[in-house]
Structures are given as C-alpha cells and as structure tokens.
MIDOSE-1310 file (N, C-alpha, C; in nm, 2 decimals, decimal comma, always signed):
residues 178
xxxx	+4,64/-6,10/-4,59/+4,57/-6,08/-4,71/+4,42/-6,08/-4,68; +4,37/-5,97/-4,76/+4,23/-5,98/-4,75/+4,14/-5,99/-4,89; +4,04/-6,07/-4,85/+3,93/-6,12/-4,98/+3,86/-6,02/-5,00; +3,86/-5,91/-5,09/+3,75/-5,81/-5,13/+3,67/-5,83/-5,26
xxxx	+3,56/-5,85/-5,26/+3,49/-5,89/-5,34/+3,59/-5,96/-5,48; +3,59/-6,08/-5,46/+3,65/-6,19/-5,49/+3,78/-6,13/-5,54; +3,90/-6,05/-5,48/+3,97/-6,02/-5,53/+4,10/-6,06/-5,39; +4,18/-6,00/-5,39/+4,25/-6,07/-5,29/+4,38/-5,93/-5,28
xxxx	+4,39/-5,86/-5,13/+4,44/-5,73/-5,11/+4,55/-5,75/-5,01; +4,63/-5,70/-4,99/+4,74/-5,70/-4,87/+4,66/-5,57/-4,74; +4,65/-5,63/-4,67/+4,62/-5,54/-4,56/+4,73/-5,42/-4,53; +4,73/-5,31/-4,51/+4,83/-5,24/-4,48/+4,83/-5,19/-4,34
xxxx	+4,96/-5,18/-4,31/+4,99/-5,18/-4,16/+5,04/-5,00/-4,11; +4,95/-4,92/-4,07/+5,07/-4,83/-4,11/+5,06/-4,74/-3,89; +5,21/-4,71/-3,89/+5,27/-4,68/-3,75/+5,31/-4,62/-3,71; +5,30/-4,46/-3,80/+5,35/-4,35/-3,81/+5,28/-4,25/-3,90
xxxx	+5,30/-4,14/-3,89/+5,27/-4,04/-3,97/+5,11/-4,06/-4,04; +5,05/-4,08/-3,92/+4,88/-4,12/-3,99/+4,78/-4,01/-4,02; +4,80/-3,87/-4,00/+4,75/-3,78/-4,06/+4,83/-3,76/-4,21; +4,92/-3,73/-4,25/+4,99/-3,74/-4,33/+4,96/-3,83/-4,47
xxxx	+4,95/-3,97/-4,41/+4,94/-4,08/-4,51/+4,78/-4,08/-4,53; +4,70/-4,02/-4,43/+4,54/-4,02/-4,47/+4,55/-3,94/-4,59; +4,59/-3,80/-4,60/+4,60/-3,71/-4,70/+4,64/-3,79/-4,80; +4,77/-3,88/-4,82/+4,82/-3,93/-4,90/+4,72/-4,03/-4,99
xxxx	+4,66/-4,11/-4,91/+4,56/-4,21/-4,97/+4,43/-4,13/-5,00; +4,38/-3,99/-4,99/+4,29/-3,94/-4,99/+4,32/-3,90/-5,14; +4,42/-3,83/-5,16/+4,46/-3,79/-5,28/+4,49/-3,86/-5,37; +4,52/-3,99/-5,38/+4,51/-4,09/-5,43/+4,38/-4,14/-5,50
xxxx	+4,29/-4,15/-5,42/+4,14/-4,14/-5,45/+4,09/-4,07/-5,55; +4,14/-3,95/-5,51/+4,08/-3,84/-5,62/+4,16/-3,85/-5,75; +4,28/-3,86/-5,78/+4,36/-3,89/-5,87/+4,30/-3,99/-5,94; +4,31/-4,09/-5,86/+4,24/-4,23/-5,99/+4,08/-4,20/-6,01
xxxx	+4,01/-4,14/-5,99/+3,88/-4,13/-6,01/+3,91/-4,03/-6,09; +3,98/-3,85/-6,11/+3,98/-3,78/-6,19/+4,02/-3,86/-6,38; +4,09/-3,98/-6,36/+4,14/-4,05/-6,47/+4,03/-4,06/-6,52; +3,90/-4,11/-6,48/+3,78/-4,11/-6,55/+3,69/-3,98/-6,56
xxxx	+3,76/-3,89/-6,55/+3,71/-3,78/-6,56/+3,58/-3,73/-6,47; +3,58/-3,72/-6,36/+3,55/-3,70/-6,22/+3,65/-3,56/-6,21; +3,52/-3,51/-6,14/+3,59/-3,41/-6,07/+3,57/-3,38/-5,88; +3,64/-3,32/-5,78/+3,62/-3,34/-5,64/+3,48/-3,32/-5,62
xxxx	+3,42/-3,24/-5,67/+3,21/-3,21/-5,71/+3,14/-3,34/-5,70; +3,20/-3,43/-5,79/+3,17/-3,55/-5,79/+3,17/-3,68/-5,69; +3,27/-3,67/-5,59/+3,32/-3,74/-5,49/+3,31/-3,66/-5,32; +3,30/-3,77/-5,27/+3,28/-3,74/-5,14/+3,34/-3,87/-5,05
xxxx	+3,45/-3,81/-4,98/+3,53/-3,92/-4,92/+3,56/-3,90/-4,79; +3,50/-3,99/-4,69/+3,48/-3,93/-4,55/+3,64/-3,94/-4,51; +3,68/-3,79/-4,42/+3,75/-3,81/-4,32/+3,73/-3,74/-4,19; +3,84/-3,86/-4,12/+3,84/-3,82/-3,99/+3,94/-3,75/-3,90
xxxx	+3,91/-3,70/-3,83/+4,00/-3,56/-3,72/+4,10/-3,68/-3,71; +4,08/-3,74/-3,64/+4,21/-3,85/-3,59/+4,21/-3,96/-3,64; +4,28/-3,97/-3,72/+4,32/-4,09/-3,79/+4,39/-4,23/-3,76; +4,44/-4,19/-3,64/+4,46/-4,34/-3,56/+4,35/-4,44/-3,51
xxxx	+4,26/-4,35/-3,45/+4,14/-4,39/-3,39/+4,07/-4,51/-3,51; +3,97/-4,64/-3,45/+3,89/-4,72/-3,54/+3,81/-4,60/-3,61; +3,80/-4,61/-3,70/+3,66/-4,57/-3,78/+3,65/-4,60/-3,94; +3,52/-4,62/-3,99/+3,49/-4,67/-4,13/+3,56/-4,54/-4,21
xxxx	+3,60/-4,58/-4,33/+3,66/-4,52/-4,42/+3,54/-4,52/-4,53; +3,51/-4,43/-4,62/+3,40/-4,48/-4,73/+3,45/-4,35/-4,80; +3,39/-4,36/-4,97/+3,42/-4,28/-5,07/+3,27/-4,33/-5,12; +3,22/-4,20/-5,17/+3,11/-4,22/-5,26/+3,13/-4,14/-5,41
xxxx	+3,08/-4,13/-5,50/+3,11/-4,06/-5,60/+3,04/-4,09/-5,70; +3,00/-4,02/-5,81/+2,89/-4,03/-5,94/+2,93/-4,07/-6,03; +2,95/-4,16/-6,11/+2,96/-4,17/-6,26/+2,88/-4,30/-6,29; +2,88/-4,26/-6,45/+2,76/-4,25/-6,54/+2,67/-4,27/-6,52
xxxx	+2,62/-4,16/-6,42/+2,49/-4,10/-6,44/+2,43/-4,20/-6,25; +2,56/-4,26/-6,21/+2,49/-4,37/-6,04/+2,57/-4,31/-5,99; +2,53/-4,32/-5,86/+2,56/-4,34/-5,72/+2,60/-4,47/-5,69; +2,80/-4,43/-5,68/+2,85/-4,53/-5,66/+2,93/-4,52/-5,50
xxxx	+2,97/-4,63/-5,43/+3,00/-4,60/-5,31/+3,05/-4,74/-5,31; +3,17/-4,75/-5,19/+3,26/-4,80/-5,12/+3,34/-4,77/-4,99; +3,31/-4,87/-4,87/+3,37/-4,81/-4,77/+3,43/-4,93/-4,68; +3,50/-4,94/-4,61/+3,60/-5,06/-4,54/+3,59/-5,00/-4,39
xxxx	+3,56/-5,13/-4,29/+3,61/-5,08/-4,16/+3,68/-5,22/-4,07; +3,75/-5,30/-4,18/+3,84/-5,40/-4,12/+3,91/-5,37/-4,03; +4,02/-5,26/-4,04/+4,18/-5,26/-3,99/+4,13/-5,16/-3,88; +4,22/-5,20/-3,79/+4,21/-5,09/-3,65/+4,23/-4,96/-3,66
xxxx	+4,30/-4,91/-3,77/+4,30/-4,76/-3,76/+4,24/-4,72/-3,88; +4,14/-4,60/-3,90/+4,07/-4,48/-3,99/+4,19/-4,52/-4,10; +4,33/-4,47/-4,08/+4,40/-4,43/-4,18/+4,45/-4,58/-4,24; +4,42/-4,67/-4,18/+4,43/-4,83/-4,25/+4,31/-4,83/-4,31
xxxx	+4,19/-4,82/-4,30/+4,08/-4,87/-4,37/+4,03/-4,77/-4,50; +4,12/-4,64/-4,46/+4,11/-4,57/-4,57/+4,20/-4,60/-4,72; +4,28/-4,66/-4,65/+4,44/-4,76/-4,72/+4,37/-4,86/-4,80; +4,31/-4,92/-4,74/+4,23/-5,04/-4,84/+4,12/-4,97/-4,94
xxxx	+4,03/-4,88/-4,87/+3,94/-4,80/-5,00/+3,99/-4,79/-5,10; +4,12/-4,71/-5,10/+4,22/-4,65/-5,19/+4,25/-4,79/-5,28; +4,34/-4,88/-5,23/+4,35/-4,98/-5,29/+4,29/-5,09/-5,38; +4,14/-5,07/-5,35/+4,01/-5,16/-5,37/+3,96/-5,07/-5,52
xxxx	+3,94/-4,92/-5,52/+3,93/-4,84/-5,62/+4,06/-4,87/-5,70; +4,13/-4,84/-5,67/+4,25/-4,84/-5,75/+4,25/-4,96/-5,83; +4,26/-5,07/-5,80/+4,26/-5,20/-5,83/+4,10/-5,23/-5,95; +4,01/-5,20/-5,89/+3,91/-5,19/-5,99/+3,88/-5,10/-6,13
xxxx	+3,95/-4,98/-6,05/+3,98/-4,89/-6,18/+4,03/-4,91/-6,35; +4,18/-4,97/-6,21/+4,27/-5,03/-6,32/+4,21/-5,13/-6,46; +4,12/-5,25/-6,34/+4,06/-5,35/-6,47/+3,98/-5,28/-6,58; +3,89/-5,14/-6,55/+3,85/-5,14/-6,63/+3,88/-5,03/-6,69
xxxx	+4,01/-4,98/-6,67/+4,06/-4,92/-6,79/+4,16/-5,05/-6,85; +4,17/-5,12/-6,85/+4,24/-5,27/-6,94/+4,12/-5,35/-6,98; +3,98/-5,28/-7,00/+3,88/-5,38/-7,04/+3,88/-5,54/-6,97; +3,96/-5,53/-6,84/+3,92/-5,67/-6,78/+3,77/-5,69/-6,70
xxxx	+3,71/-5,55/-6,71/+3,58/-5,55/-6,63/+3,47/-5,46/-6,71; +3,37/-5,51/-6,74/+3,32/-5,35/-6,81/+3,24/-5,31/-6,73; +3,22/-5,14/-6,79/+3,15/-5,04/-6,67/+3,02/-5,10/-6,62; +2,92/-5,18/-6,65/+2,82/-5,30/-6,62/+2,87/-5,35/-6,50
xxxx	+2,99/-5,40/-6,53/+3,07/-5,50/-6,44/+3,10/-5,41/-6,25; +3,16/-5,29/-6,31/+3,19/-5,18/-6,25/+3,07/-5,17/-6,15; +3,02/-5,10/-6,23/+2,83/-5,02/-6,15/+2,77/-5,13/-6,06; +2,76/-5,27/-6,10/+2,74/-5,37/-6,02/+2,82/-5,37/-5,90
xxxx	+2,95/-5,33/-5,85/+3,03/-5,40/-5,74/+3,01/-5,27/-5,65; +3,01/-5,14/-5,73/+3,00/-5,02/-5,64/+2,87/-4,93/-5,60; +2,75/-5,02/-5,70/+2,62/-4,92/-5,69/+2,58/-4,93/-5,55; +2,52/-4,86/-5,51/+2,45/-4,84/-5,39/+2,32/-4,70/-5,34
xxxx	+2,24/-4,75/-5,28/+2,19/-4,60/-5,24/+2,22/-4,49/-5,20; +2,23/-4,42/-5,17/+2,26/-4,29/-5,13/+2,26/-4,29/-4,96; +2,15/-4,31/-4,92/+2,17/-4,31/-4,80/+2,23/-4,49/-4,71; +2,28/-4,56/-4,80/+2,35/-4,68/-4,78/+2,40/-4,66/-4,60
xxxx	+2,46/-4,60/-4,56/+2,49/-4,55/-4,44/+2,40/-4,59/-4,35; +2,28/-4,53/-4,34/+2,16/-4,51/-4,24/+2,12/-4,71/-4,26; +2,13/-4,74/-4,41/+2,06/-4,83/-4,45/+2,13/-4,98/-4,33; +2,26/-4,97/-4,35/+2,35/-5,07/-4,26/+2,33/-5,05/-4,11
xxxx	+2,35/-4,94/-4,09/+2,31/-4,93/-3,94/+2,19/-4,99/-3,90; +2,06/-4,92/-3,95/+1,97/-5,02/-3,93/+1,94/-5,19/-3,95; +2,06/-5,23/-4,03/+2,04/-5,35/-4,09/+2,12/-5,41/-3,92; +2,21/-5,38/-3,89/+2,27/-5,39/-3,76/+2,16/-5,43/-3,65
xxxx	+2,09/-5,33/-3,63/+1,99/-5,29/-3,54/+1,87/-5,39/-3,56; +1,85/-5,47/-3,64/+1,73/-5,51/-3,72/+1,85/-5,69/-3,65; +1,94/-5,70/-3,70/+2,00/-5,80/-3,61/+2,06/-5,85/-3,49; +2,06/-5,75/-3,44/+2,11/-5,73/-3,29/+2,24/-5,75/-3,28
xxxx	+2,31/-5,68/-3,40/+2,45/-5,72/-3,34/+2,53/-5,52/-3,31; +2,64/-5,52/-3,28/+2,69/-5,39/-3,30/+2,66/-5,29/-3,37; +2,72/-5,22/-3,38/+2,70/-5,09/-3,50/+2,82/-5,12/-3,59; +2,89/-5,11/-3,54/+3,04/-5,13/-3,61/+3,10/-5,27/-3,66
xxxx	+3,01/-5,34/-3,60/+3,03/-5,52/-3,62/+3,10/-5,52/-3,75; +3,19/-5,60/-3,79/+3,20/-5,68/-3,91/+3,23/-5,79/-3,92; +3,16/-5,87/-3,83/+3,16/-6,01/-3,78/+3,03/-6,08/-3,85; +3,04/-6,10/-3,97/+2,93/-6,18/-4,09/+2,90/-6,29/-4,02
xxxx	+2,95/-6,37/-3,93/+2,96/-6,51/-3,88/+2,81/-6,49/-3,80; +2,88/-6,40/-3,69/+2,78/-6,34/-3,59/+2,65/-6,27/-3,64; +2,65/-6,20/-3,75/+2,55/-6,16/-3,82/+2,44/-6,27/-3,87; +2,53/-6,37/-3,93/+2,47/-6,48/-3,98/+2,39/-6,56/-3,90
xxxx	+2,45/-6,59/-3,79/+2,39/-6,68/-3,67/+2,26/-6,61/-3,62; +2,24/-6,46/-3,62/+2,13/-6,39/-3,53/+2,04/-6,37/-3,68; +2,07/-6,40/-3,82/+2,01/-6,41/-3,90/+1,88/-6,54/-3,89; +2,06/-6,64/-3,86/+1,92/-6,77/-3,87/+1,82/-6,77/-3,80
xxxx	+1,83/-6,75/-3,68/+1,77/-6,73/-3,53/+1,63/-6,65/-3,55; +1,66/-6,50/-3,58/+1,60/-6,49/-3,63/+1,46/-6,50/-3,70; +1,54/-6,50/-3,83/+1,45/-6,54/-3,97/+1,37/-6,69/-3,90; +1,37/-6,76/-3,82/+1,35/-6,92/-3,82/+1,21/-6,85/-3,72
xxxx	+1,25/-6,71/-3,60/+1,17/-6,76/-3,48/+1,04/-6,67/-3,58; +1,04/-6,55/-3,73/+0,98/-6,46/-3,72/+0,93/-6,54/-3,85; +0,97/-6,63/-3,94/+0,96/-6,69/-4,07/+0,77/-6,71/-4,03; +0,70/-6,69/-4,16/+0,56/-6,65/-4,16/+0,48/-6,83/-4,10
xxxx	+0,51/-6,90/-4,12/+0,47/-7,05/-4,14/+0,50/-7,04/-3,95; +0,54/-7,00/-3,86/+0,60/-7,02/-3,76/+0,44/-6,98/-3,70; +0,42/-7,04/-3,52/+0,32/-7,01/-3,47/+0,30/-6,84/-3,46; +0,41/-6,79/-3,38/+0,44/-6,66/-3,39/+0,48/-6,55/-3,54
xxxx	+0,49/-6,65/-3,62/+0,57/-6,57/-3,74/+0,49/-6,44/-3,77; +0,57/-6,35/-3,84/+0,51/-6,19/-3,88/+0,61/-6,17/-4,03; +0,51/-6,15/-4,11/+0,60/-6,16/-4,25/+0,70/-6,02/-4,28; +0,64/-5,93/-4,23/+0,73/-5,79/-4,23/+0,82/-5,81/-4,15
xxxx	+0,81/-5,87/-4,06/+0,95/-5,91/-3,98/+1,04/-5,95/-4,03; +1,00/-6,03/-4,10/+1,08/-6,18/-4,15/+1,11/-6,11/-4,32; +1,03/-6,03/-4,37/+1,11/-5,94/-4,48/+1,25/-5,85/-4,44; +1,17/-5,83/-4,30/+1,30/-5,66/-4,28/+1,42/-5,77/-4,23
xxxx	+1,43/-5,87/-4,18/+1,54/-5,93/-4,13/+1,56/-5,98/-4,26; +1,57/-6,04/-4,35/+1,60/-6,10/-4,48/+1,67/-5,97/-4,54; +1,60/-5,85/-4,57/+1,68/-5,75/-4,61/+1,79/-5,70/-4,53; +1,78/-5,70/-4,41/+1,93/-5,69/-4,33/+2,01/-5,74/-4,37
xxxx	+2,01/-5,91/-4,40/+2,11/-5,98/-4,40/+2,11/-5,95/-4,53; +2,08/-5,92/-4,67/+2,11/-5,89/-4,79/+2,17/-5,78/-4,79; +2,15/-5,66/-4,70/+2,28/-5,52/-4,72/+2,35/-5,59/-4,64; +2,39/-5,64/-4,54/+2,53/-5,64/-4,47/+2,61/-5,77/-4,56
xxxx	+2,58/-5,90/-4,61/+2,63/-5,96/-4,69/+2,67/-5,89/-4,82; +2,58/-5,78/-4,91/+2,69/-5,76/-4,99/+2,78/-5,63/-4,90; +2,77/-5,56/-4,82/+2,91/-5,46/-4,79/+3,00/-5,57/-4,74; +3,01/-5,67/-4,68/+3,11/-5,81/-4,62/+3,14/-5,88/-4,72
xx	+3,05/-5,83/-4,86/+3,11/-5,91/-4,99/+3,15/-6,09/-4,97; +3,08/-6,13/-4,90/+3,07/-6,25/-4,89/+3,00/-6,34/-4,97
C-alpha cells in the first residue's frame, strides 16, 4: 500500500501485456475526467514507447479555468506508475462527485504550474540529489545540510541560496506529498 496524499492506494503489480494495459489505464483517465466534462483538448497525459521501462507517468488537464496536474514515478515500470495516476484521479474524482471533497478541496491537491516539470528537476539539481530520485529522506538530509551551510546568519550564508534551496524542498515535498 501506498500513502498518496493522505489517502492510502494498493500499488499495482502488472507482468504482462504492458502496452496493452498502458492504453487501458490511459483510457481510463480520459473517461473519468470526460465525467466532468473535459474533453481530450483539455488533457495531456504523458506516454511512453515502452512501457516496461522506469519512467514518470503524469496527466495534466484544465478545469475550472487551472492548470491541474498529477504524476507518479514510484513503481518500476511506466505502465505501473501510470496505474497509480489513473487510480489517484479516479479516487479523487469520485470524492468529489459524492461531495466528500469540494472543487476548492480538488484545485488545492492538483494545482500546479505549467511548467511544474522543469520546476522539479531543477528542485533536484538545486539539492544534489538524482533526477528521478524519490527518496524524500535523501532529499531531506541534503536539505538540512544545505539550508544550515547557505542559511543568511551563517559566516558564508547567501540569502538567494538559502531561498532557492527552501523552495526546492517545498516543490519536491508537495509532489512526495509528504
């Protein structure tokens, strides 16, 4: 099981037919998003040539009137992290067509910039860890280190430093939803 922004998901395992079941989960996507009246114009959901292969899964898409976005790169294969996107939307969806969440509620868990992408990589880069890292622990640790050696009050401190690393660690904590 996996903790997605405080919600709690079954990881999916899948060991066959992974072009196939990408399609499947892709279409799924668009299905529950069309429910709110979305159309494919509206959405943009990355795929990939090989779907076995690691790679981040993300969906971006417009409603009312934001730029909303979601993307997963837990599980070892494209077509598993695409599995949880699908899942994660679906499950959100759902609350707020049962009024368990209102669209407020919504736009908060999914808003994002547009170029959100570029934004994390450099948040990466700005900490020295991977590109693809999703190791929060690790992120955290080169945070403190860090923010401690660049913090303004320090002999060496430099306050734009010590902003851009603070802002790293604020985009990679909320995509790690931690």
């Amino acid at each position: 099981m996996v903790i997605i922004k405080e919600h709690e998901f079954k990881q999916i395992i899948i060991k066959d037919s992974y072009d196939r079941r990408a399609l499947q989960y892709t279409n799924k996507i668009i299905s529950n998003l069309r429910k709110f009246g979305l159309t494919e114009d509206d959405m943009d959901i990355s795929i990939e040539k090989v779907t076995f292969r690691k790679a981040q899964a993300s969906v971006s898409w417009y409603m009312w009137e934001r730029h909303l976005f979601y993307s997963y790169n837990g599980a070892r294969k494209f077509v598993e992290n695409l599995a949880m996107v699908a899942q994660v939307i679906e499950h959100f969806l759902y609350l707020l067509s049962k009024d368990e969440i209102t669209q407020e509620k919504f736009s908060e868990l999914f808003a994002e910039d547009e170029d959100i992408l570029n934004q994390r990589k450099e948040a990466r880069e700005v900490l020295d860890v991977e590109e693809d890292s999703i190791d929060f622990k690790e992120m955290h640790e080169n945070f403190k280190k860090l923010s401690k050696e660049h913090h303004p009050d320090m002999p060496n401190g430099n306050t734009e430093k010590f902003k851009k690393i603070n802002g790293a660690h604020k985009i990679l904590k909320k995509e790690l939803s931690l």
